[in-house]
Biopython code that builds the backbone (N, CA, C, O; Angstrom):
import numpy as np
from Bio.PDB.StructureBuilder import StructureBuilder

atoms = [
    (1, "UNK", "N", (-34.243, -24.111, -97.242)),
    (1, "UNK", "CA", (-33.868, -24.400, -95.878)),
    (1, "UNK", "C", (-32.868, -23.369, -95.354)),
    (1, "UNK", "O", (-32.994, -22.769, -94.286)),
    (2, "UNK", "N", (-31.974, -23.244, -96.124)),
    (2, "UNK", "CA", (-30.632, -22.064, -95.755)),
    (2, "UNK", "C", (-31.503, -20.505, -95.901)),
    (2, "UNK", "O", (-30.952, -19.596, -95.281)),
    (3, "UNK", "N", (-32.284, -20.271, -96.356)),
    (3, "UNK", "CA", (-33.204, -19.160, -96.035)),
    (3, "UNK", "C", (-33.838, -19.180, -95.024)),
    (3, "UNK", "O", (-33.548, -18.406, -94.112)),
    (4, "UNK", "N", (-34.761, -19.974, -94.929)),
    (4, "UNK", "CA", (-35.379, -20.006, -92.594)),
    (4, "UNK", "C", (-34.539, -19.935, -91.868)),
    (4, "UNK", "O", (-34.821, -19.504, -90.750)),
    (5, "UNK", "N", (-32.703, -20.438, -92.248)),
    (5, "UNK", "CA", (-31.186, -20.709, -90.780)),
    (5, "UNK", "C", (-31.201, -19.393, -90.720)),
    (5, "UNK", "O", (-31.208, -18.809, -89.637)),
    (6, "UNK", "N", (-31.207, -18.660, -92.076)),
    (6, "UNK", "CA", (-30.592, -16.996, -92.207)),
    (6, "UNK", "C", (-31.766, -16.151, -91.293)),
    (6, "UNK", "O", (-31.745, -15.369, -90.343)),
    (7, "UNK", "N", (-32.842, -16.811, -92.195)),
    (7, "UNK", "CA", (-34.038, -15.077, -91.356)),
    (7, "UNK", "C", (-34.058, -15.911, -89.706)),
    (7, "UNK", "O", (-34.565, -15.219, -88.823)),
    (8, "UNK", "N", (-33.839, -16.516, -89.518)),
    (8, "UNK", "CA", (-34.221, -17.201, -87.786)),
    (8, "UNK", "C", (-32.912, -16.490, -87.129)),
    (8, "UNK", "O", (-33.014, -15.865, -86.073)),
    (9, "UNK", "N", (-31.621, -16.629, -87.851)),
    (9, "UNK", "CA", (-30.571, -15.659, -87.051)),
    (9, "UNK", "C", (-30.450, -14.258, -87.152)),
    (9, "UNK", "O", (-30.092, -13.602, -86.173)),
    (10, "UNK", "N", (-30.694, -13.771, -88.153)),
    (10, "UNK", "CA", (-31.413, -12.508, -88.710)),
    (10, "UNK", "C", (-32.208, -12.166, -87.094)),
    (10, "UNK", "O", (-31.540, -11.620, -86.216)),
    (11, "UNK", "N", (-33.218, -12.434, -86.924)),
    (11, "UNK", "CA", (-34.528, -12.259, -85.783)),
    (11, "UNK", "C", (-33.815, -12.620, -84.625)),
    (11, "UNK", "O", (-34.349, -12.145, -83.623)),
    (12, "UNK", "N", (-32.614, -13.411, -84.346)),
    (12, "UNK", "CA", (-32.196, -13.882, -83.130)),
    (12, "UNK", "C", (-31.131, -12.495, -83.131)),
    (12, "UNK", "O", (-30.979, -12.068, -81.987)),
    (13, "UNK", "N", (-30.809, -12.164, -83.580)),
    (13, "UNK", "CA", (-29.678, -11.076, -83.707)),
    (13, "UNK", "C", (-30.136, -9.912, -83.367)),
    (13, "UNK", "O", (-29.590, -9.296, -82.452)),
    (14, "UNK", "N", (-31.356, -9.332, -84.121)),
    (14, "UNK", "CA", (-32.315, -8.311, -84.044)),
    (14, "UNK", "C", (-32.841, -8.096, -82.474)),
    (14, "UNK", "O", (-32.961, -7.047, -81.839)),
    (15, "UNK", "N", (-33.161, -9.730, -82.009)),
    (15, "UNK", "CA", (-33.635, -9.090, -80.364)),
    (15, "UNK", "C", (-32.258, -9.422, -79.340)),
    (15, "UNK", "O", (-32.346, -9.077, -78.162)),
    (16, "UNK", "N", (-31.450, -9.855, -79.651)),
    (16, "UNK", "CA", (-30.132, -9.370, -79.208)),
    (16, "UNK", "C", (-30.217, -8.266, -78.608)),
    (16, "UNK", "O", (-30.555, -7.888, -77.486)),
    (17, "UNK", "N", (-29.627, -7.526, -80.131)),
    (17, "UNK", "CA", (-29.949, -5.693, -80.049)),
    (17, "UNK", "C", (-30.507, -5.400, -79.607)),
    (17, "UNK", "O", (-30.129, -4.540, -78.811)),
    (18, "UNK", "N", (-31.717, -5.691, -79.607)),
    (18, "UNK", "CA", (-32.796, -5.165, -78.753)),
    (18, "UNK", "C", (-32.682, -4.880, -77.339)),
    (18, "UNK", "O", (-32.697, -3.754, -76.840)),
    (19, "UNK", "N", (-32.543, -6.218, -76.599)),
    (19, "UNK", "CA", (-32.272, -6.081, -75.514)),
    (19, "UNK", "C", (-30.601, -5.727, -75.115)),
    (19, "UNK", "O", (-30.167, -5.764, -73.964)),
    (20, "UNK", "N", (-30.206, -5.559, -75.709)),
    (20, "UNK", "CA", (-28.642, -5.021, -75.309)),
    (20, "UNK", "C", (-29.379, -3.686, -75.368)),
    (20, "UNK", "O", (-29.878, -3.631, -74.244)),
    (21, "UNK", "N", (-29.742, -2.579, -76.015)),
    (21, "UNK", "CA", (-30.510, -1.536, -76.362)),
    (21, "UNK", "C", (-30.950, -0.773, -74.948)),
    (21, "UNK", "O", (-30.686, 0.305, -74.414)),
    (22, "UNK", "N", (-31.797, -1.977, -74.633)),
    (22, "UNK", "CA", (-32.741, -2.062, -73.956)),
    (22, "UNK", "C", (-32.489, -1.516, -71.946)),
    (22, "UNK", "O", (-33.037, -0.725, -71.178)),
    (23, "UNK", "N", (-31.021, -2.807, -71.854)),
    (23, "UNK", "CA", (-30.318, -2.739, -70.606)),
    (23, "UNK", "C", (-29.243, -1.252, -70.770)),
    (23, "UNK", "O", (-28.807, -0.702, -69.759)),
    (24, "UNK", "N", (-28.967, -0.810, -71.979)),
    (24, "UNK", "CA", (-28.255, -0.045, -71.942)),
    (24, "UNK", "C", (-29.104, 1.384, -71.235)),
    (24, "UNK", "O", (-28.700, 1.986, -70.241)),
    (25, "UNK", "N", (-30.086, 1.653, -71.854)),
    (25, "UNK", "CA", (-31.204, 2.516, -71.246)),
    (25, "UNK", "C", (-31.612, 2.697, -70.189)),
    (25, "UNK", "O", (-31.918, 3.780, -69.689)),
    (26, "UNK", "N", (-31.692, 1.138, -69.497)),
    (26, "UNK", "CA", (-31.969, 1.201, -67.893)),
    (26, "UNK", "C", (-30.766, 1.169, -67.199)),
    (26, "UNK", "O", (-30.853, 1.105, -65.973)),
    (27, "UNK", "N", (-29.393, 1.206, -67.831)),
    (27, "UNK", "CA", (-28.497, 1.321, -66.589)),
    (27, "UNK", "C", (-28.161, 2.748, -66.684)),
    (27, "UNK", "O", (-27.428, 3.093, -65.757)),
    (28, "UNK", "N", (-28.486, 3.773, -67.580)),
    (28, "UNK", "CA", (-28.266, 4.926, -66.967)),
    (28, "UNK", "C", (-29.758, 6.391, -66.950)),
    (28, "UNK", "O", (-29.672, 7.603, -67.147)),
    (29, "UNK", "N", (-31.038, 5.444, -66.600)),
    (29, "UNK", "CA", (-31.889, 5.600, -66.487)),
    (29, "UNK", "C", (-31.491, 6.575, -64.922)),
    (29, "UNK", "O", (-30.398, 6.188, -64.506)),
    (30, "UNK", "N", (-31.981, 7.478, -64.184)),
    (30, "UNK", "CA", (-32.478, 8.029, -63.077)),
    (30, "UNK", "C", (-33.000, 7.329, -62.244)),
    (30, "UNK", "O", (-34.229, 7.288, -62.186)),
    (31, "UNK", "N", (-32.191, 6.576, -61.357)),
    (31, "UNK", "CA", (-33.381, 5.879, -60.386)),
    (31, "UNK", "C", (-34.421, 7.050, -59.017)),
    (31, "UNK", "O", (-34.243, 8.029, -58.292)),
    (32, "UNK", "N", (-35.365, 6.170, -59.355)),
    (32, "UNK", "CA", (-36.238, 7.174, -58.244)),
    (32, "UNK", "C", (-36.277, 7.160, -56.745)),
    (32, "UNK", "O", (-35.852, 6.192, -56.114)),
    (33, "UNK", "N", (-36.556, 7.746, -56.428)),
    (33, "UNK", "CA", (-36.566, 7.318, -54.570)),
    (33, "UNK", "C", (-37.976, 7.606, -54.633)),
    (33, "UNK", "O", (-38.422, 8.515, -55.335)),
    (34, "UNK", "N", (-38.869, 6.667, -53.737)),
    (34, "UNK", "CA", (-40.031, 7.382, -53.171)),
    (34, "UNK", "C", (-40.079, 7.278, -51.975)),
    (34, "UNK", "O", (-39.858, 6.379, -51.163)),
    (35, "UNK", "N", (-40.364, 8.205, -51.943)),
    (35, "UNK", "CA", (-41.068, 9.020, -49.982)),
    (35, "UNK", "C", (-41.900, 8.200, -49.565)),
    (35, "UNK", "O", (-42.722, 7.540, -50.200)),
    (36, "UNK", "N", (-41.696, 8.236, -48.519)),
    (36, "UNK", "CA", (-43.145, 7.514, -47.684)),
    (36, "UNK", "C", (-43.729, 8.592, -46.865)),
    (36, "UNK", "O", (-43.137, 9.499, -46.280)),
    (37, "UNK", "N", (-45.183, 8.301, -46.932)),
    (37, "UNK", "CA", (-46.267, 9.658, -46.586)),
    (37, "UNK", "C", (-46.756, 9.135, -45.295)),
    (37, "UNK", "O", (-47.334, 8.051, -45.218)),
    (38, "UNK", "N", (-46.569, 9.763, -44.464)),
    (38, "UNK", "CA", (-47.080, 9.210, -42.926)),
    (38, "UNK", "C", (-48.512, 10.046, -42.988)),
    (38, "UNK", "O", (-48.750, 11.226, -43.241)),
    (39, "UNK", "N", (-49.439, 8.819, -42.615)),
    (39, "UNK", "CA", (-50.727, 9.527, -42.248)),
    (39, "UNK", "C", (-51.055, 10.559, -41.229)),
    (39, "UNK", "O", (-50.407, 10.386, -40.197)),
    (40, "UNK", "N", (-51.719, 11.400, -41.203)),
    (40, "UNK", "CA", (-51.842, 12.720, -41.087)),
    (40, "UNK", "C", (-53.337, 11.893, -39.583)),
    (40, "UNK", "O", (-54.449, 11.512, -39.949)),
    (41, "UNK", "N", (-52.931, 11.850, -38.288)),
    (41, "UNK", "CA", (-54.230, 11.656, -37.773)),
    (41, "UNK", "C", (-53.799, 12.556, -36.611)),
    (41, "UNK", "O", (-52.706, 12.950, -36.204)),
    (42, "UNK", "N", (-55.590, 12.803, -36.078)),
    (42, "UNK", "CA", (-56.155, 13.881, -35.223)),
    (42, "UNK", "C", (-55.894, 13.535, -33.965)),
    (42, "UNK", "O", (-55.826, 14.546, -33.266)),
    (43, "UNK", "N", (-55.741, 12.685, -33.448)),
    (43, "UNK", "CA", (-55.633, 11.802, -32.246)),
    (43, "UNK", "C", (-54.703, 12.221, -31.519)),
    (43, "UNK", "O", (-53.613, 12.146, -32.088)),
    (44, "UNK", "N", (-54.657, 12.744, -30.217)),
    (44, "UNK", "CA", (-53.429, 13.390, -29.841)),
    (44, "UNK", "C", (-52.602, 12.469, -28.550)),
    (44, "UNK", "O", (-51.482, 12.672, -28.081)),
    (45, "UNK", "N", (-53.694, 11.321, -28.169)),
    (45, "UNK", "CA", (-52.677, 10.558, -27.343)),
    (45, "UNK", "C", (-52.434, 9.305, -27.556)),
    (45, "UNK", "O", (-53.358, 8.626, -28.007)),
    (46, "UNK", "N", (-51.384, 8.796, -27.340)),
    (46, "UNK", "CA", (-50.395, 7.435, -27.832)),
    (46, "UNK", "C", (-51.698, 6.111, -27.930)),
    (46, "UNK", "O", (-51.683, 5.221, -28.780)),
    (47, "UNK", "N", (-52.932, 6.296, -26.668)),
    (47, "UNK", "CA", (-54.098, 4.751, -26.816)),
    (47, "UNK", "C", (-54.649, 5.130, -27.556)),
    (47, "UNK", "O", (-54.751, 4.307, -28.466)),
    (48, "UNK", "N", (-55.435, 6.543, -27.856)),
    (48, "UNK", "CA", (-56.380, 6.948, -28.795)),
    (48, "UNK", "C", (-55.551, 6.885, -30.475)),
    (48, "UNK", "O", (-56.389, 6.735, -31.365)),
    (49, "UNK", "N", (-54.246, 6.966, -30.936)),
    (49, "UNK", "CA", (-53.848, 6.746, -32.130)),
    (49, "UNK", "C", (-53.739, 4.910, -31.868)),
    (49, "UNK", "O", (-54.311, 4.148, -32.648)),
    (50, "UNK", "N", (-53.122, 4.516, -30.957)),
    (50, "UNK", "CA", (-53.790, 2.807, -30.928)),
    (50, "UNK", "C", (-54.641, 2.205, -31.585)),
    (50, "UNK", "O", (-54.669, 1.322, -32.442)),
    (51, "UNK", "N", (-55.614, 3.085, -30.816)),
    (51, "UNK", "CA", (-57.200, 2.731, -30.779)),
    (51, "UNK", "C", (-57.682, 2.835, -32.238)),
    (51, "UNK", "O", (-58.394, 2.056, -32.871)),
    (52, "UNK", "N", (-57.192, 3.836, -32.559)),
    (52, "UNK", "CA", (-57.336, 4.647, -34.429)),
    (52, "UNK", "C", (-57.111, 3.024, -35.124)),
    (52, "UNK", "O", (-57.939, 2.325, -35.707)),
    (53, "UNK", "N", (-55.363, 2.693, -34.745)),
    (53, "UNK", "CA", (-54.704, 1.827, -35.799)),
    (53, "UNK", "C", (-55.437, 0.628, -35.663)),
    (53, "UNK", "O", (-55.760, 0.093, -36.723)),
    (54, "UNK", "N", (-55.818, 0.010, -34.483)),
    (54, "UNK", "CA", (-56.408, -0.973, -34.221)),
    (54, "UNK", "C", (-57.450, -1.304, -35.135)),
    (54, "UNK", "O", (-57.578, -2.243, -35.921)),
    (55, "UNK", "N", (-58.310, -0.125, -34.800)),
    (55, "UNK", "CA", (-59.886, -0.210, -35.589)),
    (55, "UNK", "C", (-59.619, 0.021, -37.003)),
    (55, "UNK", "O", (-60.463, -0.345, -37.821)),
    (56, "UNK", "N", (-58.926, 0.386, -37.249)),
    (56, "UNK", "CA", (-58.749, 0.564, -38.777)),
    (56, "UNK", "C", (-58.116, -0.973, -39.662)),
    (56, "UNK", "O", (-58.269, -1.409, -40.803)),
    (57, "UNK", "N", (-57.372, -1.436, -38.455)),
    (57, "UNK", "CA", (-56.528, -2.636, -39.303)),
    (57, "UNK", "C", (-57.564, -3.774, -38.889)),
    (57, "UNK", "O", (-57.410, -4.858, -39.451)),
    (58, "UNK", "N", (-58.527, -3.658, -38.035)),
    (58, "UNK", "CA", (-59.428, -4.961, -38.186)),
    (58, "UNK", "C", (-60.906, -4.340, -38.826)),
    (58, "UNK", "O", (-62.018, -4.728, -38.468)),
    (59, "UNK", "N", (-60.682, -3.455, -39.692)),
    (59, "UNK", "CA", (-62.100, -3.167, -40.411)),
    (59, "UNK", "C", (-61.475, -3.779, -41.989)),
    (59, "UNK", "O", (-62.239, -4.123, -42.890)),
    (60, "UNK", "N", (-60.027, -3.829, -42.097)),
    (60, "UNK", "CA", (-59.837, -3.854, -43.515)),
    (60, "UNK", "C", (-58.921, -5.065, -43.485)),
    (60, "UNK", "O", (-57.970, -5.217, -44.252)),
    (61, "UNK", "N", (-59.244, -5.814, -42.646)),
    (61, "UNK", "CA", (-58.586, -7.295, -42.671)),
    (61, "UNK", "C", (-59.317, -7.933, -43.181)),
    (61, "UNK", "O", (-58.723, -8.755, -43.879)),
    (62, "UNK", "N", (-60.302, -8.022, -43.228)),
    (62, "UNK", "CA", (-61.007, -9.478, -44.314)),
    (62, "UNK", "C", (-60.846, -8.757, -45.737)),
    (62, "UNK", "O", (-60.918, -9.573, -46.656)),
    (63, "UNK", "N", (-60.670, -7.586, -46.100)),
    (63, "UNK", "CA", (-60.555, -7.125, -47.552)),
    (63, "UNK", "C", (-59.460, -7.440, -47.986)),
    (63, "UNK", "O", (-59.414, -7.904, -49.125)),
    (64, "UNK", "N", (-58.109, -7.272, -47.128)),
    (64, "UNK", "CA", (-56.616, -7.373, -47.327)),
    (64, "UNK", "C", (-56.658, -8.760, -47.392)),
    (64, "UNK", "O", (-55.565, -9.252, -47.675)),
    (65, "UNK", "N", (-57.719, -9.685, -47.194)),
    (65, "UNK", "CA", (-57.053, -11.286, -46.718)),
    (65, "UNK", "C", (-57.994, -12.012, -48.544)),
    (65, "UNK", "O", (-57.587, -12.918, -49.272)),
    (66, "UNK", "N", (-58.827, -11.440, -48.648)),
    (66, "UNK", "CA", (-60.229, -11.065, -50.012)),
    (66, "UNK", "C", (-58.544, -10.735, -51.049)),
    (66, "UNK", "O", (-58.121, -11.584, -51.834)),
    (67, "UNK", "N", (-57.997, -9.710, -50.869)),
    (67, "UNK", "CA", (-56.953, -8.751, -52.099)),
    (67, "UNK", "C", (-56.004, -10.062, -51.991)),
    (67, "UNK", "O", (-55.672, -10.467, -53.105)),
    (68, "UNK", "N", (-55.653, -10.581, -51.250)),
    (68, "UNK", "CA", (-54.427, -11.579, -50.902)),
    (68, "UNK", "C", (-54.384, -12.995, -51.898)),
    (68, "UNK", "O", (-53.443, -13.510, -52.501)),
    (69, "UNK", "N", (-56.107, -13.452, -51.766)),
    (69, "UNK", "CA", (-56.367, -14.801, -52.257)),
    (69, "UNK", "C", (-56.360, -14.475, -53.976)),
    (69, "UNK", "O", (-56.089, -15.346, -54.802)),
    (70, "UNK", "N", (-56.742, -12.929, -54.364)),
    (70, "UNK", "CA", (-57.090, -12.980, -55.559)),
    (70, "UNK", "C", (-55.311, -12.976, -56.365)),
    (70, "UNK", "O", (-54.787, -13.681, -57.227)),
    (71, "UNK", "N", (-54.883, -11.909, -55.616)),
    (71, "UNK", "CA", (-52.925, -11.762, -55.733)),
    (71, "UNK", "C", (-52.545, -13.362, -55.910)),
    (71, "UNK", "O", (-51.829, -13.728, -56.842)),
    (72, "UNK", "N", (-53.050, -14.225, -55.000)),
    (72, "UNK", "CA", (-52.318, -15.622, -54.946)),
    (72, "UNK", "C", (-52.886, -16.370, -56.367)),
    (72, "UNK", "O", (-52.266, -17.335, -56.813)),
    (73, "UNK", "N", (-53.675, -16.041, -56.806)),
    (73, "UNK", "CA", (-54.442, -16.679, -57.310)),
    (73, "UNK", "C", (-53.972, -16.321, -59.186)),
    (73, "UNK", "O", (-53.767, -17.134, -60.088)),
    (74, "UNK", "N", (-53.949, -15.347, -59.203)),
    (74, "UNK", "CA", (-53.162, -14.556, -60.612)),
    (74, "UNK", "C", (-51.965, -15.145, -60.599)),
    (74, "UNK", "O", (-51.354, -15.530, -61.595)),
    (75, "UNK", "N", (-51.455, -15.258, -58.962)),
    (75, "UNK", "CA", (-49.418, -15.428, -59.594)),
    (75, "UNK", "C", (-50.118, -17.378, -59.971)),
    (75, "UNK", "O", (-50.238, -17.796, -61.123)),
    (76, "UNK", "N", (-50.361, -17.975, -59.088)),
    (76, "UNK", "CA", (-50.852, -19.445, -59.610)),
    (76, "UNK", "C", (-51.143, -19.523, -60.802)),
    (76, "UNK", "O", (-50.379, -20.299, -61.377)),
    (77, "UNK", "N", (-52.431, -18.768, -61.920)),
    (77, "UNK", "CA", (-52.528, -18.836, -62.715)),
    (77, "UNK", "C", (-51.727, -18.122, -64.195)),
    (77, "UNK", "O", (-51.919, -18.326, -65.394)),
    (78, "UNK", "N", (-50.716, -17.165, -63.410)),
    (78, "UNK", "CA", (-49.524, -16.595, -64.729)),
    (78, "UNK", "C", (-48.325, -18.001, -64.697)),
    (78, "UNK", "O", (-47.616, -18.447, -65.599)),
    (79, "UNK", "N", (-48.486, -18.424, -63.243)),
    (79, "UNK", "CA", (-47.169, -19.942, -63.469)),
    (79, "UNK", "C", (-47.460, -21.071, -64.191)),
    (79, "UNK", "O", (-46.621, -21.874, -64.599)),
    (80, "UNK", "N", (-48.627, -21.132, -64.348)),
    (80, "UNK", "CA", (-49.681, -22.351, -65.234)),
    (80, "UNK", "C", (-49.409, -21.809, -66.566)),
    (80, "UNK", "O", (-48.855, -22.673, -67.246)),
    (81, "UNK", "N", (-49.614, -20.517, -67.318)),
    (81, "UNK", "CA", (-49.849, -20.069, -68.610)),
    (81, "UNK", "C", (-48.330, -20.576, -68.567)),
    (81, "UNK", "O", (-48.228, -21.731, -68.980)),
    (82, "UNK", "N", (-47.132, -19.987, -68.168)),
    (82, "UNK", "CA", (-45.564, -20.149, -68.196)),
    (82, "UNK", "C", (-45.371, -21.541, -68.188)),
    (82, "UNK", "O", (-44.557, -21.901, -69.038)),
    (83, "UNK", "N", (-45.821, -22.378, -67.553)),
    (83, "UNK", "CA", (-45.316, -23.520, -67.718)),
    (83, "UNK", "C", (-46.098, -24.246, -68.983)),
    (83, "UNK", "O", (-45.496, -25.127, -69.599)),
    (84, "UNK", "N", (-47.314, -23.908, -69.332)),
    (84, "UNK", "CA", (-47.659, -24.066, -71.009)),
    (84, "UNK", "C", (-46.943, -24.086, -71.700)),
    (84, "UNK", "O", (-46.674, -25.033, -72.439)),
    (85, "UNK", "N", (-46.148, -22.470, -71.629)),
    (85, "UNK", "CA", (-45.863, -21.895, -72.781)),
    (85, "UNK", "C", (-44.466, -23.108, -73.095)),
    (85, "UNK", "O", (-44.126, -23.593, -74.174)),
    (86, "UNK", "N", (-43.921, -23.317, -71.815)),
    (86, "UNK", "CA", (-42.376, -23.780, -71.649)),
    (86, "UNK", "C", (-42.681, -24.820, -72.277)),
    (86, "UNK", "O", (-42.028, -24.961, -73.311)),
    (87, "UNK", "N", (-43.618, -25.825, -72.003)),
    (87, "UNK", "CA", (-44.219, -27.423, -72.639)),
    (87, "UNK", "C", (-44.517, -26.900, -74.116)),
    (87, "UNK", "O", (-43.755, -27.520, -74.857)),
    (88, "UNK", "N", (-44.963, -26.403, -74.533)),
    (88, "UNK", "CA", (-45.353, -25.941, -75.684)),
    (88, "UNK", "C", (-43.934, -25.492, -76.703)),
    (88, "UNK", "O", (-43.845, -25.932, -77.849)),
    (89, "UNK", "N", (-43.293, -24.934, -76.341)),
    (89, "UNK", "CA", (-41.940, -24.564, -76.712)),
    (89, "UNK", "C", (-40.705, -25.532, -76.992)),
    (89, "UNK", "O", (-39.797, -25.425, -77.817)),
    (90, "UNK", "N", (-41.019, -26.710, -75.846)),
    (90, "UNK", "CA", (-40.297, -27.482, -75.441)),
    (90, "UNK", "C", (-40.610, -28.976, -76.935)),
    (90, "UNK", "O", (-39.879, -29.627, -77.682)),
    (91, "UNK", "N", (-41.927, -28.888, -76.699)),
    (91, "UNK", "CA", (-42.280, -29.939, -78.121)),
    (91, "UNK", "C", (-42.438, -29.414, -78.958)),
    (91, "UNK", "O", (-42.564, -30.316, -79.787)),
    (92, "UNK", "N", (-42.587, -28.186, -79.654)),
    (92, "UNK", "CA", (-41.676, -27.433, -81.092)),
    (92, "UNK", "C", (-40.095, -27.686, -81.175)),
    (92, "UNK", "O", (-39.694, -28.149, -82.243)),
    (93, "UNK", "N", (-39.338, -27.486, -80.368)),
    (93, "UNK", "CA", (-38.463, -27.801, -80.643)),
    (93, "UNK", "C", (-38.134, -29.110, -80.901)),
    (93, "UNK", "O", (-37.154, -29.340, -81.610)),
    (94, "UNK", "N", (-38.748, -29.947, -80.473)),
    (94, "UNK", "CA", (-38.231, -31.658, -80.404)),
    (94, "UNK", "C", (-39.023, -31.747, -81.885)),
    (94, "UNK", "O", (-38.414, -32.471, -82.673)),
    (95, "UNK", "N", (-39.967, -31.297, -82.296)),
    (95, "UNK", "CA", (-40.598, -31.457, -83.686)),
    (95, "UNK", "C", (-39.357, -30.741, -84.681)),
    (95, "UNK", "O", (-38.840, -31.388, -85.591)),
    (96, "UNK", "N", (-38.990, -29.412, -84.389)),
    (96, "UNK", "CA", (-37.945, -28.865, -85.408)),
    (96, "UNK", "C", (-36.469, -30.144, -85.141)),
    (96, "UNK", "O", (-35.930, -30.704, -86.096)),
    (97, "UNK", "N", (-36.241, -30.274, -84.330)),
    (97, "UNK", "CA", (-35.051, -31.262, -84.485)),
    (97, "UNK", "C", (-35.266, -32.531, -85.035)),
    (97, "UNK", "O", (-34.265, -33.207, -85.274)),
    (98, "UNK", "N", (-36.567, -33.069, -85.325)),
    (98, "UNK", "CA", (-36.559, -34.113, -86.194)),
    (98, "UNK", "C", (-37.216, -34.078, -87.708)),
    (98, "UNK", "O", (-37.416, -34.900, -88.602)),
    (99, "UNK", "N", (-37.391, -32.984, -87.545)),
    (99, "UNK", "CA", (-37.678, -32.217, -89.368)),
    (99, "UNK", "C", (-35.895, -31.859, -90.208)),
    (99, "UNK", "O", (-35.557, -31.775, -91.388)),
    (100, "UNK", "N", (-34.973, -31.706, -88.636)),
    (100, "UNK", "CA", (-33.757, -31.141, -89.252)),
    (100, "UNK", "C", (-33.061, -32.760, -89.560)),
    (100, "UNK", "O", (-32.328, -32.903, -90.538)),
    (101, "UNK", "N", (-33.309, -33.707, -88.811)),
    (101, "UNK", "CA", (-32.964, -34.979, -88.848)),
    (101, "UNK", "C", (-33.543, -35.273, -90.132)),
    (101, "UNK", "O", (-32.708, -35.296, -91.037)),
    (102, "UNK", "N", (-34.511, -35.463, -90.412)),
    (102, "UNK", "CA", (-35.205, -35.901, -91.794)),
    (102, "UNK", "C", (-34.730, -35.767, -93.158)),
    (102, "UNK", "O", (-34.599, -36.545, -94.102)),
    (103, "UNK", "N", (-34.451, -34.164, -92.904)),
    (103, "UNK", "CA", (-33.845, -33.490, -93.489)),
    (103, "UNK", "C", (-32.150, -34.087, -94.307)),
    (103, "UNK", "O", (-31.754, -34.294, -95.454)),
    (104, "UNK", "N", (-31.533, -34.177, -92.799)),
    (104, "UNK", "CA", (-30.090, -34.284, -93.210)),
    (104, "UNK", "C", (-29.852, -35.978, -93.331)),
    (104, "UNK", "O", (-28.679, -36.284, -93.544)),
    (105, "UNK", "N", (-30.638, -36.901, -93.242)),
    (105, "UNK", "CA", (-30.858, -38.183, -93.632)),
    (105, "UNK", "C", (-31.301, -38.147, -95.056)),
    (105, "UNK", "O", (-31.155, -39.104, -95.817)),
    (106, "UNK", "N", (-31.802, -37.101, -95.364)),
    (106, "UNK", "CA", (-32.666, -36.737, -97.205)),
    (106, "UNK", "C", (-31.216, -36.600, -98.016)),
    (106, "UNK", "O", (-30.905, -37.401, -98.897)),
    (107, "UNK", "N", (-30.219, -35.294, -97.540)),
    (107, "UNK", "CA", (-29.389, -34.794, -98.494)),
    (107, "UNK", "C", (-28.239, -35.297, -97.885)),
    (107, "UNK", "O", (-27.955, -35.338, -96.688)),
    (108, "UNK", "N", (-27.344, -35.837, -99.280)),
    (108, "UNK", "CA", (-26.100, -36.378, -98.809)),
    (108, "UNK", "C", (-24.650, -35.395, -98.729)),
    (108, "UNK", "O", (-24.284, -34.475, -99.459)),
    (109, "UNK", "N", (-24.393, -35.645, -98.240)),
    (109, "UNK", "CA", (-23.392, -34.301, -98.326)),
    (109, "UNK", "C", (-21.867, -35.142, -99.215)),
    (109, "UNK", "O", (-20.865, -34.479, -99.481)),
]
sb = StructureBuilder()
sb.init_structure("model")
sb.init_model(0)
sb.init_chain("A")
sb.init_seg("    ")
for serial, (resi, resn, name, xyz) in enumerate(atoms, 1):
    if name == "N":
        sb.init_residue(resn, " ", resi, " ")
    sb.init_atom(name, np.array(xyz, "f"), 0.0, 1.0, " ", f" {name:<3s}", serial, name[0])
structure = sb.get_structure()
């Protein structure tokens, strides 16, 4: 039993480090800037670039609204796997705390 307390803090210690490691790297990482690229159009008067943006943003609105449901639909189904995992996690532990109960009801001190 005192061998699983050791290697379980052992491994809890290890990703400690890890992530101490980890944040140390990204706080003096280079942050980036990115540019924004303005589209390049032929159109030389203020209705005719309108006219451009117009037709362009209602040719690719049912695709953007198509990209939107599938986006909604991934974050819905990564919050479902997460809340598994949390239920799942949640009754291992309530199982390890009454194996440790069992346990310390077994040996008398």
């Amino acid at each position: 039993f005192r061998d699983v307390v050791t290697s379980c803090r052992e491994a809890g210690r290890v990703v400690r480090e890890a992530a101490n490691h980890y944040r140390e790297l990204q706080r003096y990482r280079p942050k980036t800037v990115k540019k924004e690229i303005k589209p390049k159009t032929t159109a030389s008067s203020n209705s005719q670039r309108l006219f451009m943006k117009l037709q362009d943003s209602m040719a690719l609105s049912c695709l953007k609204a198509v990209q939107q449901a599938y986006k909604n639909r991934a974050q819905v189904e990564g919050q479902a796997a997460k809340m598994d995992q949390v239920l799942l996690q949640r009754h291992q532990h309530k199982v390890m705390l009454a194996r440790v109960d069992a346990i310390k009801e077994r040996v008398p001190y």
